[in-house]
N, C-alpha and C positions, 0 to 999 in steps of 0.2 A: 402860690403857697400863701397860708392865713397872713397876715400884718400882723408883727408882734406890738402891738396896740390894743388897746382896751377901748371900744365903739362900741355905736350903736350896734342891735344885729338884725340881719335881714330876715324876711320869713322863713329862709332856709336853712337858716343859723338855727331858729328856733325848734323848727323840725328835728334837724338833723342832733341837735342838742338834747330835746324832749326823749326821741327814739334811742337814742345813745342809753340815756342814762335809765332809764327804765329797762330795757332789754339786757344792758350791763345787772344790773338787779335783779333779774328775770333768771339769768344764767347761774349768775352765784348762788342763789336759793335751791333752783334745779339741782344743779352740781350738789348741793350741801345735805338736801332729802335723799340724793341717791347713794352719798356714803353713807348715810347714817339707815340707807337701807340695807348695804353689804357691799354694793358696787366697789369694784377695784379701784385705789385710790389712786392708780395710774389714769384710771380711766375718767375717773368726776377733772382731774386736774387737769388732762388735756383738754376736755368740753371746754372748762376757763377760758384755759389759752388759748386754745385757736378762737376763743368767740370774741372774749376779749380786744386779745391781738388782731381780727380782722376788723372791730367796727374801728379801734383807733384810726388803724393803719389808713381806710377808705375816709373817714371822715374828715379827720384832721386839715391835710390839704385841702379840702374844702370850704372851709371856714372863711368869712371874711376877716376876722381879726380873730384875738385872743378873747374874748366873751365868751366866744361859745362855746368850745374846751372847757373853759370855765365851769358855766353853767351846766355840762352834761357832768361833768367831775362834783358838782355839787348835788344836782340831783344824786346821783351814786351815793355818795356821803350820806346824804341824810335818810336817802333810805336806811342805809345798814346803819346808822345811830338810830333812829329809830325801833330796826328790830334790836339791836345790843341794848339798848334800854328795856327791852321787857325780855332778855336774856343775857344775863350779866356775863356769862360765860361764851359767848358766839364768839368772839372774837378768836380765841385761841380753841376751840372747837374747828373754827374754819380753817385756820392755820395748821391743824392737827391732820384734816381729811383732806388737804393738798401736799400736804408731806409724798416726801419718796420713802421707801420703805428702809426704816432704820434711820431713818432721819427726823430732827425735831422740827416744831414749828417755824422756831428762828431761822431756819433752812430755809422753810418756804417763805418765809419775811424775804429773808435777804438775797430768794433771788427773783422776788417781785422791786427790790427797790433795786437791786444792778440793773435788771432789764429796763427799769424808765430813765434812771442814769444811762444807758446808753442811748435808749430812743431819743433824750432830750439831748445828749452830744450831737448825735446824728443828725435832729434836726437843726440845731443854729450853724454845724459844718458844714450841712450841703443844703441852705433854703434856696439858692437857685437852682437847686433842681430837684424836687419835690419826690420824684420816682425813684431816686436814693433812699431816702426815708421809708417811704411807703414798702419798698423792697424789702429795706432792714429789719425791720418789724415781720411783714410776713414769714420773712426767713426764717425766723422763729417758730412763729405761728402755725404755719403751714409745714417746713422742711422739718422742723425739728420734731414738731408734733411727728409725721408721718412718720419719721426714724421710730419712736416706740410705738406706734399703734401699726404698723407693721414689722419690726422686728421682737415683740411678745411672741404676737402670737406664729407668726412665718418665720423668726432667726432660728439659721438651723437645717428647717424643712428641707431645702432645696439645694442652700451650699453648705454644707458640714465644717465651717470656716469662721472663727471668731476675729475680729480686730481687734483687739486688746477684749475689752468685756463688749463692741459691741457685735453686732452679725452684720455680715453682706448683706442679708437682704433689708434691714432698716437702714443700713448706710445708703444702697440704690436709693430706696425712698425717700430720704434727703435730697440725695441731689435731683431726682425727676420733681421733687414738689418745691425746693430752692428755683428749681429751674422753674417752674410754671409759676412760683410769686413774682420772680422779676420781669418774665413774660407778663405778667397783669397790672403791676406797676408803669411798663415803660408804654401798656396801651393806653393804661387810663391815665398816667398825669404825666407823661413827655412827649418832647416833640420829635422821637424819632420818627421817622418816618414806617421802616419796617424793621418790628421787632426780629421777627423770623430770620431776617437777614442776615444779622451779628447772633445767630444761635449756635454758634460754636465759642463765642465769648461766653455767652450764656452759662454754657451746659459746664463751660473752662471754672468760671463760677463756681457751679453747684456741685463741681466734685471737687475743688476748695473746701469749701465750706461744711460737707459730708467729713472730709479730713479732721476739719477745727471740731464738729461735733461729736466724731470718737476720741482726741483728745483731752476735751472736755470732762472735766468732771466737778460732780455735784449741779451748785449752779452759776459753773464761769461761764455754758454756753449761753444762758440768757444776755450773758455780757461778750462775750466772745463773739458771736454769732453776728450779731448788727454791726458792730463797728467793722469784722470780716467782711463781710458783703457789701457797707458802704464804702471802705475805700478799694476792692475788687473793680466793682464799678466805676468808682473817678479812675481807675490806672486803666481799665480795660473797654470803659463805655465812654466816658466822659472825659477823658485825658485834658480837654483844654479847660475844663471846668474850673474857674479861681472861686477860692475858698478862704480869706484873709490873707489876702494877696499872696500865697503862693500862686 
């Protein structure tokens, strides 16, 4: 997991830092031309999120220290001050075309700032074990995302059955894509040995957290959602795991 230290950075810091923030810039502009072409604003705002939500989630851990987080969060910044200086109004235009419908821009502010309040809980509660984190985030990204871009357009079709306002078939797709984030989290930055093995803790997980995301509403899942799935996993992956000495 990165050192919460301010260092030099390695060439791969730099890399990973340059691509970060650029492709993050790359996404927002995309997303921003295609609402302001007609595209459904469910749909420019998951582009975001999952793209977003997946370079943190993969890069982060990777870092040698804090610099390079840094420096991809700064490139970011200055791009979008940049174009906000020669469009005085982007700012709340972009906040406008990430809305949910019937919702104001403040909405979408505030549930861009819970969600990195929770990512940033998550990661100083579990930095010994990095695929907590990593999980957290995607769970988002990936689980939550797949609940609306599959239950638009399939709630409905198949089971004629609503859970409060959401459908069966986005809630499955919660938990099969909760399920395959923590699957690629505990590949790629832990030392379990075989993920596949504990995939009934897994799947115990992502129909968790399926739960939390129909209960949900507005934007508590962004906040909901990571801290659900990080401490799932210290109680059901991780149990001996100390965490400020518990």
């Amino acid at each position: 997991m990165v050192d919460l230290i301010f260092g030099d950075m390695t060439t791969m810091d730099l890399i990973m830092a340059g691509l970060t923030g650029v492709l993050s810039s790359a996404v927002l502009a995309i997303a921003f031309k295609m609402a302001l072409k007609g595209t459904p604003k469910w749909q420019t705002r998951k582009i975001v999120h999952v793209s977003l939500g997946t370079f943190i989630a993969l890069t982060v851990p990777a870092y040698s220290n804090l610099s390079g987080p840094t420096l991809a969060g700064g490139i970011f910044l200055t791009v979008l001050i940049y174009a906000w200086a020669h469009k005085s109004d982007l700012i709340s235009e972009l906040l406008i075309s990430g809305s949910r419908e019937g919702e104001s821009g403040f909405n979408t502010f505030a549930s861009a700032f819970m969600g990195m309040i929770a990512f940033i809980s998550v990661f100083i509660l579990f930095m010994p074990e990095p695929s907590i984190f990593v999980a957290s985030i995607l769970a988002v990204s990936w689980g939550d995302a797949a609940g609306e871009a599959v239950g638009r357009p399939l709630g409905g079709k198949y089971v004629r059955r609503k859970l409060g306002q959401k459908s069966v078939e986005g809630s499955v797709a919660v938990l099969v894509f909760t399920s395959i984030a923590i699957l690629t989290a505990l590949a790629l930055f832990s030392s379990v040995g075989c993920p596949l093995c504990i995939m009934p803790q897994i799947l115990l997980i992502g129909a968790v957290i399926a739960i939390v995301e129909i209960l949900s509403i507005g934007w508590i899942d962004n906040f909901a959602i990571p801290f659900a799935t990080a401490l799932l996993m210290w109680v059901l992956l991780f149990p001996g795991l100390t965490i400020f000495g518990m």
